[in-house]
Structure formats: structure tokens, C-alpha cells
N, C-alpha and C positions, 0 to 999 in steps of 0.2 A: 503856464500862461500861454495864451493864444492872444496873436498879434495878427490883425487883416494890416495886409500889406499892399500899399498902391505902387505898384513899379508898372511902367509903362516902356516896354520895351520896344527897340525901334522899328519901321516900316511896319506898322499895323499889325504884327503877333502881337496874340493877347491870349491871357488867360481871364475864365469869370473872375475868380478864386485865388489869394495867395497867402498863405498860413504860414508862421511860425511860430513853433513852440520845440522848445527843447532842444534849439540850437539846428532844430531842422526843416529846411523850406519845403513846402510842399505845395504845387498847384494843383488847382482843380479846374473842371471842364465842366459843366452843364450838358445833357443831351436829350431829348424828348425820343431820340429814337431805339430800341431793341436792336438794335443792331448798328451803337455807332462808330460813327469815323473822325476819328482829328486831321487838321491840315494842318501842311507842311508848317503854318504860322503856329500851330500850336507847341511844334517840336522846336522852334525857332524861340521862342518865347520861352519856353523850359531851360532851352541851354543861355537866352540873356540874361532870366532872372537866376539863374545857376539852381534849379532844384533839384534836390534831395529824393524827390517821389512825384510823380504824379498821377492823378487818377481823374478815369472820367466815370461822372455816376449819370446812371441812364437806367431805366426803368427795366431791368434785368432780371431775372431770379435770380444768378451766382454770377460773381464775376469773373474777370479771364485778365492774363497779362499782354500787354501789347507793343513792350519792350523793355528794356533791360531793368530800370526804375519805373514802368508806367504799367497802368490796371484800371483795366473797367473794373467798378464797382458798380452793385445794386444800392437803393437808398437805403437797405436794410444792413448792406453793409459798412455803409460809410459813418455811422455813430463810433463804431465799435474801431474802425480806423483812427478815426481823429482822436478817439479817448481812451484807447488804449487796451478796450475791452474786449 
């Protein structure tokens, strides 16, 4: 089961995105760019809402990791994340 989850974590980090299923949190990022970047809010909001993974999907061909729990993904890859394929 997939749960969208509204946590609003404080001084303005935000994620788009907050998913659980199977007892695992994950946020997501939105990005329009090929090359993108999260701010310090996004890593701030990762650790309020305490996730599990996170990924930013952005118009990529393949994606890459950007810390220890965190990955860009392309939109090509992120079905197959969420559902396990």
C-alpha cells in the first residue's frame, strides 16, 4: 500500500513527495533540470521527516547517488523504484 504523506517539517524544508509503503519512508524531489541540485532544506526535511530513501527525479537518462540513502533518478526510473520492478 502507498500512503502520500503530508508532514511539514519546520523552518520551510520541504519535500514535493512523501511515500510510504512497506514500512518505508521515502521522499521525493521534483527537478526540471539535467543537472540537478537540492538545498540544504531538502537534506533538512529528509532528516525531520526521518526517511528511509530519497530521490530526486529529473529529466536524466540514468541516474546517480548523491548520498548515502539519496539518488537522482530519471522518470524512466522511478516506476520501477516505487513498485519494485
Amino acid at each position: 500500500m502507498y500512503e502520500r504523506l503530508a508532514r511539514h517539517p519546520a523552518a520551510g524544508a520541504e519535500l514535493d513527495l512523501v511515500i510510504e509503503t512497506g514500512g518505508r519512508i521515502i521522499g521525493i524531489e521534483a527537478r526540471l533540470s539535467s543537472a540537478p541540485t537540492v538545498s540544504r532544506g531538502f537534506w533538512q526535511a529528509c532528516e525531520d521527516i526521518g526517511v528511509h530513501e530519497a530521490w530526486v527525479v529529473a529529466p536524466v537518462r540514468e541516474g546517480w547517488p548523491i548520498g548515502d540513502r539519496a539518488r537522482v533518478l530519471s522518470p524512466l526510473e522511478f516506476p520501477g523504484e516505487v513498485f519494485g520492478g
